[in-house]
C-alpha positions in Angstrom: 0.0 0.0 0.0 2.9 2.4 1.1 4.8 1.6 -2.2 2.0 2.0 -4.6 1.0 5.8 -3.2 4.6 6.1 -3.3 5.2 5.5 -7.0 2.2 7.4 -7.5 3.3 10.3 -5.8 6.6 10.0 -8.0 4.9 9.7 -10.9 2.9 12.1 -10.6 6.9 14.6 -9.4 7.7 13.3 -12.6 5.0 14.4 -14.7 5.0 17.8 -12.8 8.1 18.6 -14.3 7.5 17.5 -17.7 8.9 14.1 -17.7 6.1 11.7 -19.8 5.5 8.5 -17.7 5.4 5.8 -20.6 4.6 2.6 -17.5 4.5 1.5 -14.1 5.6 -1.5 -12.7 7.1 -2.8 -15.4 8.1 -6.8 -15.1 10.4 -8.5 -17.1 9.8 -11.8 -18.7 13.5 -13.3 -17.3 13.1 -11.3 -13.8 13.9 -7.7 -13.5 11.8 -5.0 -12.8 11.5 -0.9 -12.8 8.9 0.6 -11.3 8.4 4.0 -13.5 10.1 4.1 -17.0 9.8 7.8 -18.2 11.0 10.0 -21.4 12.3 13.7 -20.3 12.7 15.3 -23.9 15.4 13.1 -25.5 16.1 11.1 -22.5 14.5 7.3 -22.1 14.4 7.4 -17.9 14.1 4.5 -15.1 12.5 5.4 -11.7 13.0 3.0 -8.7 10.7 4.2 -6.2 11.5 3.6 -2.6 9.1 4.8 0.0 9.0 5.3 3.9 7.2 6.0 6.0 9.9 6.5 8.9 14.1 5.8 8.5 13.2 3.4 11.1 14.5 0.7 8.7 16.6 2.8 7.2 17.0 5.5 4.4 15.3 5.1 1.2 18.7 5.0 -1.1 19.8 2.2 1.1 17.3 -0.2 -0.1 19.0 0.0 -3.3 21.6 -2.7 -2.9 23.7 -4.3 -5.8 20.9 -7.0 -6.2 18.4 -4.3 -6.6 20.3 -2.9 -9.2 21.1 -6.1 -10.9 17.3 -6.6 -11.1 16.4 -2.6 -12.5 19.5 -3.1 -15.0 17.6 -6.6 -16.2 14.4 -4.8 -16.8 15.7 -1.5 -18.4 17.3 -4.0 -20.6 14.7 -5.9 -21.7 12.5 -2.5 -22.5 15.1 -1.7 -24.9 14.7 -5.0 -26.2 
């Protein structure tokens, strides 16, 4: 619940600054994921969304780790095709 009005909130950050939100929650065939994949002018973009409520378990960048990268570079990828 806290992650989708998250996304949605950055989505809609995006969009307020004149990015074009082209899909949410995109989900690879072979694994991999991104949650917002947006165009700013020339620029093909990918969003990971992290969202807290509290830094009680820790700040949002943190949730990022090498595996969660791994998995947003395996979906970006397979958008491009």
């Amino acid at each position: 619940m806290t992650g989708c009005l998250g996304e949605r909130m950055a989505a809609l950050f995006l969009e307020a600054r004149g990015y074009r939100v082209l899909y949410r929650n995109f989900r690879a065939a072979h694994g991999g994921e991104v949650d917002i994949v947006c165009r700013h002018r020339r620029t093909l973009v990918f969003v990971e969304v992290k969202t807290r409520m509290s830094l009680w378990h820790g700040r949002p960048a943190e949730a990022v780790t090498p595996a969660k990268q791994h998995l947003i570079r395996r979906g970006a990828k397979e958008w491009l095709g």
